[in-house]
mmCIF file of the protein (N, C-alpha, C, O) and its ligand, coordinates in Angstrom:
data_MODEL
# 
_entry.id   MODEL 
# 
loop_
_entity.id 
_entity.type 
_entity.pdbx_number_of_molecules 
1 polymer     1 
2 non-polymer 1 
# 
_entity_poly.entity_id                      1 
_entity_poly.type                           'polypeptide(L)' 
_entity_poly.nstd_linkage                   no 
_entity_poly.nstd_monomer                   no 
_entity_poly.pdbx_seq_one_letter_code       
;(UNK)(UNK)(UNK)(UNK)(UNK)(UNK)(UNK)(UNK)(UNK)(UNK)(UNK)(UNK)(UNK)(UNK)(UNK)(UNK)
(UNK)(UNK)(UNK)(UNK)(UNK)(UNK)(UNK)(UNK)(UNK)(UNK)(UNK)(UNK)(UNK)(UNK)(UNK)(UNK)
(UNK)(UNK)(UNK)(UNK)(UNK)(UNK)(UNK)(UNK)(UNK)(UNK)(UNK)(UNK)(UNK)(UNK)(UNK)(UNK)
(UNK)(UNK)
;
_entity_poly.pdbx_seq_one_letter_code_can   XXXXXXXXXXXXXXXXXXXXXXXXXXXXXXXXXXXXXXXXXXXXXXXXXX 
_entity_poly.pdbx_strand_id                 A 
# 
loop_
_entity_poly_seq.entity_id 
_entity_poly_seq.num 
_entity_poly_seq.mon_id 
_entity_poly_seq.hetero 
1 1  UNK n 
1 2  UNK n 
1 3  UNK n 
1 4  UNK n 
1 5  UNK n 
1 6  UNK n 
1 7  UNK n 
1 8  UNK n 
1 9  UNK n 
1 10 UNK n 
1 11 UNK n 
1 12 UNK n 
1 13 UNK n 
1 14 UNK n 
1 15 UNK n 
1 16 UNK n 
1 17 UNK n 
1 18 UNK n 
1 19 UNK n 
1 20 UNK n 
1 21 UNK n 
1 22 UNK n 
1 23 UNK n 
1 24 UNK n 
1 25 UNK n 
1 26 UNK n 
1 27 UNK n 
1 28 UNK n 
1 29 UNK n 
1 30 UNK n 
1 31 UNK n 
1 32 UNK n 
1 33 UNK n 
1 34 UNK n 
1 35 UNK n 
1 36 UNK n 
1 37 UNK n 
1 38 UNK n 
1 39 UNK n 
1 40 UNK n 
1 41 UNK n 
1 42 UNK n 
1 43 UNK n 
1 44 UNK n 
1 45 UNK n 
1 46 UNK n 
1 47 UNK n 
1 48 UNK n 
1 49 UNK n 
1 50 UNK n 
# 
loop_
_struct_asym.id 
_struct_asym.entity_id 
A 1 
B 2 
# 
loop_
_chem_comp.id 
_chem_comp.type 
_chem_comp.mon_nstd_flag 
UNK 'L-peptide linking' . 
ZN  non-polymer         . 
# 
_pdbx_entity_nonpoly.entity_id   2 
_pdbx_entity_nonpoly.name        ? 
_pdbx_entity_nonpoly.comp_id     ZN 
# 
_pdbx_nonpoly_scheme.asym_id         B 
_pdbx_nonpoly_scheme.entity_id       2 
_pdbx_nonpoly_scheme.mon_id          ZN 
_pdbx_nonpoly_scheme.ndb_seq_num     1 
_pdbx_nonpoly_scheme.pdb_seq_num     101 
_pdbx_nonpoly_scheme.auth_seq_num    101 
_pdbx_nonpoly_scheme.pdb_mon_id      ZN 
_pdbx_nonpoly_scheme.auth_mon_id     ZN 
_pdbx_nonpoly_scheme.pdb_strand_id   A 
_pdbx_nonpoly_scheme.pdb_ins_code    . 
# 
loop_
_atom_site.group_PDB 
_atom_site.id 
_atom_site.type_symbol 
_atom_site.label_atom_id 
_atom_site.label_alt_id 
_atom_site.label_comp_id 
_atom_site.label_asym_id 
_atom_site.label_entity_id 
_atom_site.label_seq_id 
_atom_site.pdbx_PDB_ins_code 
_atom_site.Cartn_x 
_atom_site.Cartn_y 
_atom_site.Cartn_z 
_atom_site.occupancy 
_atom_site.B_iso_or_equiv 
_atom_site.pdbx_formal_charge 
_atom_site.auth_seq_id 
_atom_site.auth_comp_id 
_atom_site.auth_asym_id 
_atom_site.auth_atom_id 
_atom_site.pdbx_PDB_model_num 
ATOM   1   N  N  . UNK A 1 1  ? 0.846   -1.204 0.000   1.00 0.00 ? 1   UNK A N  1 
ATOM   2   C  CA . UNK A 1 1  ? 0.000   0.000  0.000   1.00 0.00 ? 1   UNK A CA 1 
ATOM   3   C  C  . UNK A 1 1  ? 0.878   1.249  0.000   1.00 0.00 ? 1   UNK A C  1 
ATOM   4   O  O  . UNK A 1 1  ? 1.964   1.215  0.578   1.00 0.00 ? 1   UNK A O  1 
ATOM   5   N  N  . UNK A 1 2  ? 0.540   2.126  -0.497  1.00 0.00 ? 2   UNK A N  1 
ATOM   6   C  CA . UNK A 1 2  ? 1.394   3.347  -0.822  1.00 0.00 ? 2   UNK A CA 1 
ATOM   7   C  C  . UNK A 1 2  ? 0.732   3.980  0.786   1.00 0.00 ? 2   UNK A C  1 
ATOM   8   O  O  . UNK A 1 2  ? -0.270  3.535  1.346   1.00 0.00 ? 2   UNK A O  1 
ATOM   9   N  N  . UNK A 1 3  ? 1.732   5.264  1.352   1.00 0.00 ? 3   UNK A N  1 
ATOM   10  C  CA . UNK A 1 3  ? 1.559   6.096  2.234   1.00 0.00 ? 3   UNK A CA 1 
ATOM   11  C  C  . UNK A 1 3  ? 1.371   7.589  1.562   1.00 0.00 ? 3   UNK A C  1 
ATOM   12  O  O  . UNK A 1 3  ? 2.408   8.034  1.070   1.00 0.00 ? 3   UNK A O  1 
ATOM   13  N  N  . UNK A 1 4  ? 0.261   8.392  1.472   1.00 0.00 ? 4   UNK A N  1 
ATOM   14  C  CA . UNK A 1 4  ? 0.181   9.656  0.591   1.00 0.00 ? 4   UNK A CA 1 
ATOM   15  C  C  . UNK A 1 4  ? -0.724  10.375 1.627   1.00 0.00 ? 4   UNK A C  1 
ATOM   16  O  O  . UNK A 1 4  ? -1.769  10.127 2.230   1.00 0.00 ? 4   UNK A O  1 
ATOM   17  N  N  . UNK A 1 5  ? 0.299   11.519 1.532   1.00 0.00 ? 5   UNK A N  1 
ATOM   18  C  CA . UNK A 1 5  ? -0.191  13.198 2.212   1.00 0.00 ? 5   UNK A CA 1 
ATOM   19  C  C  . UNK A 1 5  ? -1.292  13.634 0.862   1.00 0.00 ? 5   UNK A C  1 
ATOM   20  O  O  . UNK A 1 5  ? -1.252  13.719 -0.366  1.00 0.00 ? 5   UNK A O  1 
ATOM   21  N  N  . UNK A 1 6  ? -2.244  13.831 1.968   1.00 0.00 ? 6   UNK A N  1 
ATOM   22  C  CA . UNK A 1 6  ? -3.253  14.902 0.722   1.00 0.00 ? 6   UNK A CA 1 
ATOM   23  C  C  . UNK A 1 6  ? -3.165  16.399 1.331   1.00 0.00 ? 6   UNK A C  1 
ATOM   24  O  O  . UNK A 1 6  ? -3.191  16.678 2.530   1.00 0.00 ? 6   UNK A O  1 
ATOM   25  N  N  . UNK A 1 7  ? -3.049  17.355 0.184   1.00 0.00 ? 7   UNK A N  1 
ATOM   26  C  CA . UNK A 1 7  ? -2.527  18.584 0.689   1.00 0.00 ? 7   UNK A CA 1 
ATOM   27  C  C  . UNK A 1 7  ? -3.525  19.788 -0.568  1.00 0.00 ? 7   UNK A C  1 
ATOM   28  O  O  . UNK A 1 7  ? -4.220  19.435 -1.521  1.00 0.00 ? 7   UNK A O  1 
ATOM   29  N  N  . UNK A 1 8  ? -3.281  20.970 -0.164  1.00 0.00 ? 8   UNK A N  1 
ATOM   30  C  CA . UNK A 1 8  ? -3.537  21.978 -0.700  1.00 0.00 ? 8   UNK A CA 1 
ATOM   31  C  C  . UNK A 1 8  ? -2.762  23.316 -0.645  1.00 0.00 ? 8   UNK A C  1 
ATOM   32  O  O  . UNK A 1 8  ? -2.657  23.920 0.422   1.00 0.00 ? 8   UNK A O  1 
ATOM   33  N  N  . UNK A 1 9  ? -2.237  23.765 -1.758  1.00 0.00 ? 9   UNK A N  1 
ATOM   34  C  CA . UNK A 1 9  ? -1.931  24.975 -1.963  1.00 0.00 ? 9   UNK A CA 1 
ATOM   35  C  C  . UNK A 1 9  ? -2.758  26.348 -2.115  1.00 0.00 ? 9   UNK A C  1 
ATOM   36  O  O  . UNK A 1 9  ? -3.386  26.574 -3.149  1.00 0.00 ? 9   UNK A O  1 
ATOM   37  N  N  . UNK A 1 10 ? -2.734  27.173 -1.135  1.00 0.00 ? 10  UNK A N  1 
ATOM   38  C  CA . UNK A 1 10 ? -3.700  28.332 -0.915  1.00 0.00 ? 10  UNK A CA 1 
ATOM   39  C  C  . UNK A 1 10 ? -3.534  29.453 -2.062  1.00 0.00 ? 10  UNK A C  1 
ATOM   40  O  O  . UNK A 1 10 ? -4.439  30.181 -2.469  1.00 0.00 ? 10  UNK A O  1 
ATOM   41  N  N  . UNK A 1 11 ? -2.124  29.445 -2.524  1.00 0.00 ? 11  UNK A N  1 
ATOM   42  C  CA . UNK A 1 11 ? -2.022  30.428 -3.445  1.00 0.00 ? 11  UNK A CA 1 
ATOM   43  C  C  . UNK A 1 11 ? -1.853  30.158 -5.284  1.00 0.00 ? 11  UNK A C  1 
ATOM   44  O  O  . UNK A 1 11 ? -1.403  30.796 -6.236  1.00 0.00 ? 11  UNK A O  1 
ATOM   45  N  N  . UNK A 1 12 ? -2.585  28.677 -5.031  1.00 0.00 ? 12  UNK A N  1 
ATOM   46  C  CA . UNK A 1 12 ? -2.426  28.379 -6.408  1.00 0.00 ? 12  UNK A CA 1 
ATOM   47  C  C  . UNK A 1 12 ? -4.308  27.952 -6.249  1.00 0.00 ? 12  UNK A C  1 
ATOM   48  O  O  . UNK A 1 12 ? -5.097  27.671 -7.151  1.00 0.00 ? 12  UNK A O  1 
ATOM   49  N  N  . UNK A 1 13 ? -4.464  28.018 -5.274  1.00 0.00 ? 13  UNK A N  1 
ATOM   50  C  CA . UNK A 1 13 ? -5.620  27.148 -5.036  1.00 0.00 ? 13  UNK A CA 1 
ATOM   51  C  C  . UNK A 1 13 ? -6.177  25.804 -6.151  1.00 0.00 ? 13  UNK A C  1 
ATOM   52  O  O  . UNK A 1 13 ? -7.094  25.596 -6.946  1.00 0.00 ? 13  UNK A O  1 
ATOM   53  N  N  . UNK A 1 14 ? -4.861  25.047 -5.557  1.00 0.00 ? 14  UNK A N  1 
ATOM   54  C  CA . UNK A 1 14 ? -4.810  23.308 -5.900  1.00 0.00 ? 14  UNK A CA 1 
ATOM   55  C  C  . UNK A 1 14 ? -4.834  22.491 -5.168  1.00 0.00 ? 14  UNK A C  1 
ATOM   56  O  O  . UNK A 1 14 ? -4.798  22.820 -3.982  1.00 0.00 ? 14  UNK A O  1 
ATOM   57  N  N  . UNK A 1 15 ? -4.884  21.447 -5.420  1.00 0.00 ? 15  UNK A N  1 
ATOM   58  C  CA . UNK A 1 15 ? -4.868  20.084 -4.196  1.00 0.00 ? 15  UNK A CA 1 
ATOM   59  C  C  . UNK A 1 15 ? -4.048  18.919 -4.864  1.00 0.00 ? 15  UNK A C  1 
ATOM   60  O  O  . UNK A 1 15 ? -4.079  18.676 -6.070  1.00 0.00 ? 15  UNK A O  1 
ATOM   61  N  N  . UNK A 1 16 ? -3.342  18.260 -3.971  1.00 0.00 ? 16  UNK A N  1 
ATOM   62  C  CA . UNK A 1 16 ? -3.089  17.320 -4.735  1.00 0.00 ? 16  UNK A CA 1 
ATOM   63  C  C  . UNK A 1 16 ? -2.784  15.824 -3.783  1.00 0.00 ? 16  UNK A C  1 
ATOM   64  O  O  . UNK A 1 16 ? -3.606  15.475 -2.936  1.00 0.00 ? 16  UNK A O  1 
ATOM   65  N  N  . UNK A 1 17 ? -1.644  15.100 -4.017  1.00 0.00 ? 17  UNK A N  1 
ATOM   66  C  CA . UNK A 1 17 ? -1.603  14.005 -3.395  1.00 0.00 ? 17  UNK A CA 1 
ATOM   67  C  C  . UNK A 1 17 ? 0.233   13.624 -3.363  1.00 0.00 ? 17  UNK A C  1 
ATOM   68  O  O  . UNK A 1 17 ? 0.921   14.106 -4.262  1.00 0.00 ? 17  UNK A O  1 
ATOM   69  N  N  . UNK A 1 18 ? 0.738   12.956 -2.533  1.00 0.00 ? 18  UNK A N  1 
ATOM   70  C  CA . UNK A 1 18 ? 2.217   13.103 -2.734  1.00 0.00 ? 18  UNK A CA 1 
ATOM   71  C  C  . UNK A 1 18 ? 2.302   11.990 -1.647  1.00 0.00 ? 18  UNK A C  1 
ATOM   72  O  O  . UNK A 1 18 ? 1.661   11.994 -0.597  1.00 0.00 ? 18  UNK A O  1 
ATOM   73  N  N  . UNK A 1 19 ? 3.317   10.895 -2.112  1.00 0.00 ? 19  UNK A N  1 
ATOM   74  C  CA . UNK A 1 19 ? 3.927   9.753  -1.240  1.00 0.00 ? 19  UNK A CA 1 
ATOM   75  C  C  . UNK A 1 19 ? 4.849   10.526 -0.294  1.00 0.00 ? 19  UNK A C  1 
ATOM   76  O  O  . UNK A 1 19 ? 5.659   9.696  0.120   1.00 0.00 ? 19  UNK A O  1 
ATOM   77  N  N  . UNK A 1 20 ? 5.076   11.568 0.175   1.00 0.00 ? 20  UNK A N  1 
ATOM   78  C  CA . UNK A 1 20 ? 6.459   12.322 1.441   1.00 0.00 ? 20  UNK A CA 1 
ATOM   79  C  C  . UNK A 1 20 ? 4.945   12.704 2.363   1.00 0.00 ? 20  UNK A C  1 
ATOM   80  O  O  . UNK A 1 20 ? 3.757   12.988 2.212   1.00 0.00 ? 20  UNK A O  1 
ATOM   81  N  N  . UNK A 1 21 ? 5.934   12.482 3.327   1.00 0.00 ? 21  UNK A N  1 
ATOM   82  C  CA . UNK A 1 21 ? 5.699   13.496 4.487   1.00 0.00 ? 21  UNK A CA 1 
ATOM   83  C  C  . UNK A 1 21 ? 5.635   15.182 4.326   1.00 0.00 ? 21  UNK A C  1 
ATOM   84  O  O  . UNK A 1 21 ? 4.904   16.071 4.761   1.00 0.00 ? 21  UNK A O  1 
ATOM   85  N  N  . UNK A 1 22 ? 6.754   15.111 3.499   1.00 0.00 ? 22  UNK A N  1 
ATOM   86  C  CA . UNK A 1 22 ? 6.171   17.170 3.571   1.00 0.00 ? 22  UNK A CA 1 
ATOM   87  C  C  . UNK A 1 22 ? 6.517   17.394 1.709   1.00 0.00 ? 22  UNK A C  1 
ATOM   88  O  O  . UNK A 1 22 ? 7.555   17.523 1.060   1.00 0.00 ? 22  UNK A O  1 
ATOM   89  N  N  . UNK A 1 23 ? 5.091   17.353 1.366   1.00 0.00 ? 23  UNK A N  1 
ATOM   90  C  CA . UNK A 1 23 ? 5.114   17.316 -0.373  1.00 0.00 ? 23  UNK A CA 1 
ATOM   91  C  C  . UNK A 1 23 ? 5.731   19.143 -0.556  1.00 0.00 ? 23  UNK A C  1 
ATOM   92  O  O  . UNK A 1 23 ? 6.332   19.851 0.252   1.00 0.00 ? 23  UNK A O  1 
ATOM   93  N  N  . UNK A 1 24 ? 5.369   19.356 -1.626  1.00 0.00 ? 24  UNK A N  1 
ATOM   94  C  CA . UNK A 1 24 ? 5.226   21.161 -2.343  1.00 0.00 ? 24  UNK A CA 1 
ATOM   95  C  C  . UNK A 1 24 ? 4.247   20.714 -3.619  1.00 0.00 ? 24  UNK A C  1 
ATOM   96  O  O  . UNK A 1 24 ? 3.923   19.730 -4.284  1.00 0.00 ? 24  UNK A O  1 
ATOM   97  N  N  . UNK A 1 25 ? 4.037   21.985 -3.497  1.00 0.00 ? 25  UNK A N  1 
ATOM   98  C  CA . UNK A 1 25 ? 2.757   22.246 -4.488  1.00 0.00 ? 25  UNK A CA 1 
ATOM   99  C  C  . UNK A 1 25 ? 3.888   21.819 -6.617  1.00 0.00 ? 25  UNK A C  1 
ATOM   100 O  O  . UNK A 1 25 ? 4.984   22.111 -7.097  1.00 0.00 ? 25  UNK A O  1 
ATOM   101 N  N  . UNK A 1 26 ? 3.087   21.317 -6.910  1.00 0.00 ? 26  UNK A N  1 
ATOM   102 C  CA . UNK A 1 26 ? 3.379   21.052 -8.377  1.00 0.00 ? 26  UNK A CA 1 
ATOM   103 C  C  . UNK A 1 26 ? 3.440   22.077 -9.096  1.00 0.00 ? 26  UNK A C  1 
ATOM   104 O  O  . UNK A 1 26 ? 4.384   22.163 -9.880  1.00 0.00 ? 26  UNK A O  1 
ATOM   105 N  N  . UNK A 1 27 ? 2.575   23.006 -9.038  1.00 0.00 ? 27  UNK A N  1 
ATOM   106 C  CA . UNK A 1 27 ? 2.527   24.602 -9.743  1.00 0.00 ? 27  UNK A CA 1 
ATOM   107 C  C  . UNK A 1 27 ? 3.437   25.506 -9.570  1.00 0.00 ? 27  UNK A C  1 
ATOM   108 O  O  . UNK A 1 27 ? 4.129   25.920 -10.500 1.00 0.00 ? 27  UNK A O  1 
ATOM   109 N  N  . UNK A 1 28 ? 3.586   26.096 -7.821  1.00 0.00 ? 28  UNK A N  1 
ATOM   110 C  CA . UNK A 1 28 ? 4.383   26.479 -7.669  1.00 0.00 ? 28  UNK A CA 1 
ATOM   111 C  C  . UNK A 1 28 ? 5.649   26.571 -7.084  1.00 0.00 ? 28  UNK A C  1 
ATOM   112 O  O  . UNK A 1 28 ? 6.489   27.471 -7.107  1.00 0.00 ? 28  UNK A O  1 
ATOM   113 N  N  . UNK A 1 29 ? 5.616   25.069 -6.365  1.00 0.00 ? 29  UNK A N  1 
ATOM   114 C  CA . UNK A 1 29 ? 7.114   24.683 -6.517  1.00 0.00 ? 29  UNK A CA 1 
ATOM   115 C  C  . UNK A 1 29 ? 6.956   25.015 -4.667  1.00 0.00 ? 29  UNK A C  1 
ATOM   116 O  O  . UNK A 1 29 ? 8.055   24.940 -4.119  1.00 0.00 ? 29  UNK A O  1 
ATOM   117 N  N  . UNK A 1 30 ? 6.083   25.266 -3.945  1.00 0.00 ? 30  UNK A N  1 
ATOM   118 C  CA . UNK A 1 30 ? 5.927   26.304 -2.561  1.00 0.00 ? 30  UNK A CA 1 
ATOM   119 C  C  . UNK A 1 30 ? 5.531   25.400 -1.430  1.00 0.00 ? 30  UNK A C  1 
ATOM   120 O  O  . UNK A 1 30 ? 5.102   24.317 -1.827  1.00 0.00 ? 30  UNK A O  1 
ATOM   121 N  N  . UNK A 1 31 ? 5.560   25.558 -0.086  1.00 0.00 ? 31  UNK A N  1 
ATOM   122 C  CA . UNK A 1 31 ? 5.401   24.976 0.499   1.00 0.00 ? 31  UNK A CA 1 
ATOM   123 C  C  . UNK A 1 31 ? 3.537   24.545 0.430   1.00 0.00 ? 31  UNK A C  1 
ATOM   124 O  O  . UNK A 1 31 ? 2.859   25.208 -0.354  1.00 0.00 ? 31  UNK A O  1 
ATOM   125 N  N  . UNK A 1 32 ? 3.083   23.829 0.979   1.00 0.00 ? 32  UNK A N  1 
ATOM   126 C  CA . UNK A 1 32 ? 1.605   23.325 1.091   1.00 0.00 ? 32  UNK A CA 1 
ATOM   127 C  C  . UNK A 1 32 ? 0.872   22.935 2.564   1.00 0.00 ? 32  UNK A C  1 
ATOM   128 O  O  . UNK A 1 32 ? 1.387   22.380 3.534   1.00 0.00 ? 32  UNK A O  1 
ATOM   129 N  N  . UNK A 1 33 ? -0.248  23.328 2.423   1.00 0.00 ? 33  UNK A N  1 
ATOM   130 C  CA . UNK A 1 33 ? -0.947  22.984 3.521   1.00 0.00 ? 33  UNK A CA 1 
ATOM   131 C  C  . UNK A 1 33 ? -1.474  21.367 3.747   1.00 0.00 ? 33  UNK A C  1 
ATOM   132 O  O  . UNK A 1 33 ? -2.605  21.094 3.345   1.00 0.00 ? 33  UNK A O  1 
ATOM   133 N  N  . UNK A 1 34 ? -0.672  20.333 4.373   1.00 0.00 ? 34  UNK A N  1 
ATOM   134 C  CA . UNK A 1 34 ? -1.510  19.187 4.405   1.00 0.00 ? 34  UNK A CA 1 
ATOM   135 C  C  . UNK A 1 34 ? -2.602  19.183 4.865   1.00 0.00 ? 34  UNK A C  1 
ATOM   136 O  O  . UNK A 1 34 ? -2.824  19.537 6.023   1.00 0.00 ? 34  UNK A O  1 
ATOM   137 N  N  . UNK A 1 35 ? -3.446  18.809 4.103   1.00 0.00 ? 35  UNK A N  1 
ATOM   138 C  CA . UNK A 1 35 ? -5.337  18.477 4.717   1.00 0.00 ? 35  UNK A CA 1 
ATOM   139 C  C  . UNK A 1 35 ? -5.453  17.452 5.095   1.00 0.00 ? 35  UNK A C  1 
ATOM   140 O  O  . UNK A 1 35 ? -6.497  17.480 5.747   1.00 0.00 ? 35  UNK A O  1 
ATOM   141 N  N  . UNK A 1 36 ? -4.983  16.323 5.132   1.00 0.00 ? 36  UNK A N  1 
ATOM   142 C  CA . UNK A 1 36 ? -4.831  15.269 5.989   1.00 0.00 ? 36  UNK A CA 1 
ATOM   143 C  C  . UNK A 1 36 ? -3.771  14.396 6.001   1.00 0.00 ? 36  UNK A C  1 
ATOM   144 O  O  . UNK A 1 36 ? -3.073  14.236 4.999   1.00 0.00 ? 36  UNK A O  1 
ATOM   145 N  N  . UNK A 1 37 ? -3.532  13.666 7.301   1.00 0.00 ? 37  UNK A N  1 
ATOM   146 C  CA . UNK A 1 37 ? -2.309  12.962 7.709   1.00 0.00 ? 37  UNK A CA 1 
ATOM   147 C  C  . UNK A 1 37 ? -2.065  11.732 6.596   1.00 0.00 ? 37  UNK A C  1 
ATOM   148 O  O  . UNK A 1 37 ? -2.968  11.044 6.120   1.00 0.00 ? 37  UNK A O  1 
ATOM   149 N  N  . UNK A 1 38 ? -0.938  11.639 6.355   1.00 0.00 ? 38  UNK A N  1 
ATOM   150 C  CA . UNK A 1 38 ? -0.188  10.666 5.907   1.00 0.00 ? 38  UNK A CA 1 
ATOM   151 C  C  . UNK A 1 38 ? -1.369  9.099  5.962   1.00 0.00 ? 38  UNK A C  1 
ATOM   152 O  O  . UNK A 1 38 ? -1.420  8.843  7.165   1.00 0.00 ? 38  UNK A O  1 
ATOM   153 N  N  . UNK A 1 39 ? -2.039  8.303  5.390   1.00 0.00 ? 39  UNK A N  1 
ATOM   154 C  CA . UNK A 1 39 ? -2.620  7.292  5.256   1.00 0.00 ? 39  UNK A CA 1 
ATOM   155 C  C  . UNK A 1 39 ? -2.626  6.509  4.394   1.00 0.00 ? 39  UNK A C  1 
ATOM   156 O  O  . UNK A 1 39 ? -2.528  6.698  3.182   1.00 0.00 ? 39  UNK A O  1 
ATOM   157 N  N  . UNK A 1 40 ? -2.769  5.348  5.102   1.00 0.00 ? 40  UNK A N  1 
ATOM   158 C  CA . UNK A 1 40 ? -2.663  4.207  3.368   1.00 0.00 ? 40  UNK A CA 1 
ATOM   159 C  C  . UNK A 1 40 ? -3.716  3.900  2.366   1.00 0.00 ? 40  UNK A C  1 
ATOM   160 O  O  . UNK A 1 40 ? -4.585  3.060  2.599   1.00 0.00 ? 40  UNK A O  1 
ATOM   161 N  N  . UNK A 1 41 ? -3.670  4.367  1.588   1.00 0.00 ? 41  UNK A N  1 
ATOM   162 C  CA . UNK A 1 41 ? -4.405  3.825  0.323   1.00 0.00 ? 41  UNK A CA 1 
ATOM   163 C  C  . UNK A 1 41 ? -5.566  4.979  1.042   1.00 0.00 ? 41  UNK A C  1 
ATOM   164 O  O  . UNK A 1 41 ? -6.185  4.592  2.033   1.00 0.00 ? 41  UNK A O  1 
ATOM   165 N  N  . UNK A 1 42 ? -5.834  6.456  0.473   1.00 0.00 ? 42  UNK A N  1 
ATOM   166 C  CA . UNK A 1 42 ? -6.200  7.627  0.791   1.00 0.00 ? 42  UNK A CA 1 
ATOM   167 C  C  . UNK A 1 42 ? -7.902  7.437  -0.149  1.00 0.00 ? 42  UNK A C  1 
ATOM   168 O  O  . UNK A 1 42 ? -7.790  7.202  -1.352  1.00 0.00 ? 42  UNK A O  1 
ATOM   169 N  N  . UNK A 1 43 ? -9.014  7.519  0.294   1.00 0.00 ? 43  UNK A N  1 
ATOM   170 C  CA . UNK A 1 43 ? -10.036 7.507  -0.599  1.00 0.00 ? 43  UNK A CA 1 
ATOM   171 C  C  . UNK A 1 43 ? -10.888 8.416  -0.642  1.00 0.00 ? 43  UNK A C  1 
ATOM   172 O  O  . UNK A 1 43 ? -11.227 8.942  0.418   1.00 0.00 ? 43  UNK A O  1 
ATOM   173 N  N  . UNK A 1 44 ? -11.414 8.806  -1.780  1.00 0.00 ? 44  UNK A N  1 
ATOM   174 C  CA . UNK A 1 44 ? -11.841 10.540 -1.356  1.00 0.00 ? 44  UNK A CA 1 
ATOM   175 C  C  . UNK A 1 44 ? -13.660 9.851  -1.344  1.00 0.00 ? 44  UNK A C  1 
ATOM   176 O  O  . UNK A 1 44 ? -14.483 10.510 -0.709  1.00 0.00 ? 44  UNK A O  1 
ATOM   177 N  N  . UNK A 1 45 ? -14.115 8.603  -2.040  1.00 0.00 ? 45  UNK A N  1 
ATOM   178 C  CA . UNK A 1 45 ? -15.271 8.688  -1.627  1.00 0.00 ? 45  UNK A CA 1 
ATOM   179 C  C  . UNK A 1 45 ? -15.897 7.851  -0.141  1.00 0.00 ? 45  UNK A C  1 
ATOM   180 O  O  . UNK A 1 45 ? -17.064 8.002  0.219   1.00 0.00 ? 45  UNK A O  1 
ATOM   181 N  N  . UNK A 1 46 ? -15.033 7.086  0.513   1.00 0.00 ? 46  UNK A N  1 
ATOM   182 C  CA . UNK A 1 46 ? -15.679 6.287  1.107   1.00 0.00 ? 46  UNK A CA 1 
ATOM   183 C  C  . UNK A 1 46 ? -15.731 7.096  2.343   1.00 0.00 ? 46  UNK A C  1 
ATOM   184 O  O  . UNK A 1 46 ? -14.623 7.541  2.646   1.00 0.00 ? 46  UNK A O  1 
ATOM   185 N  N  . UNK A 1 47 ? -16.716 7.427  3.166   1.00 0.00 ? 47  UNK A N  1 
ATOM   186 C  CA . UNK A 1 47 ? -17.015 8.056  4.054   1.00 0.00 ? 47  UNK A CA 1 
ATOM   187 C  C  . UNK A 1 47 ? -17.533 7.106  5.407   1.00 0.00 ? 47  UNK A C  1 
ATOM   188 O  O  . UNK A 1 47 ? -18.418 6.251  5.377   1.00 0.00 ? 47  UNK A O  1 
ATOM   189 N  N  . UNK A 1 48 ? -16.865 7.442  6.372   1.00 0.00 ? 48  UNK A N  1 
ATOM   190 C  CA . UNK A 1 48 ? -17.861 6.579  7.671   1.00 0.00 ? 48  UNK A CA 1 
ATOM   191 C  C  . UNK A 1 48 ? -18.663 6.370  7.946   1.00 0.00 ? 48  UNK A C  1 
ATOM   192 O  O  . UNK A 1 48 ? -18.993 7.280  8.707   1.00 0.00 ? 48  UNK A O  1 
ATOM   193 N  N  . UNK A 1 49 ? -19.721 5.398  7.859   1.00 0.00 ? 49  UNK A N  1 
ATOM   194 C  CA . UNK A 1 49 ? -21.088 5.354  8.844   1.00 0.00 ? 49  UNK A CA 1 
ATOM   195 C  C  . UNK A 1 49 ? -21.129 5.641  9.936   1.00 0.00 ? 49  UNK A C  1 
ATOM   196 O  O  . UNK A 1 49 ? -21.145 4.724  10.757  1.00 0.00 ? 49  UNK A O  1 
ATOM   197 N  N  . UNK A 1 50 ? -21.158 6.773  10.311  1.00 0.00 ? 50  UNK A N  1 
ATOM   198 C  CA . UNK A 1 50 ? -21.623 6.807  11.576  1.00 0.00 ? 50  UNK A CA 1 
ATOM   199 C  C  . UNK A 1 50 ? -23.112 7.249  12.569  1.00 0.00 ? 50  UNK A C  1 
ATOM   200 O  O  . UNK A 1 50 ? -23.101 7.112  13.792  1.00 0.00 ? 50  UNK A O  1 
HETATM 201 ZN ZN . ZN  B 2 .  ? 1.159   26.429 -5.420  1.00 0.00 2 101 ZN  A ZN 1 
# 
């Protein structure tokens, strides 16, 4: 299973996905805001029942 930071850049306003611990934005090369922690196999639809 891969380990991938999901992150967002505020001044490109992008998002993306990156196997490191501390990615940079693809556009501008800049630091990024991670939106969530480091997890395996990252899924944007499956949501919790709770
Ligand atoms: Zn950027």
């Amino acid at each position: 299973m891969a380990v991938v930071a999901h992150w967002f850049c505020g001044l490109c306003e992008v998002e993306g996905r990156d196997a490191v611990k501390e990615p940079s934005c693809w556009n501008c090369g800049g630091a990024v805001t991670v939106t969530a922690r480091p997890s395996l196999e990252w899924t944007d639809s499956a949501l919790p029942d709770e």
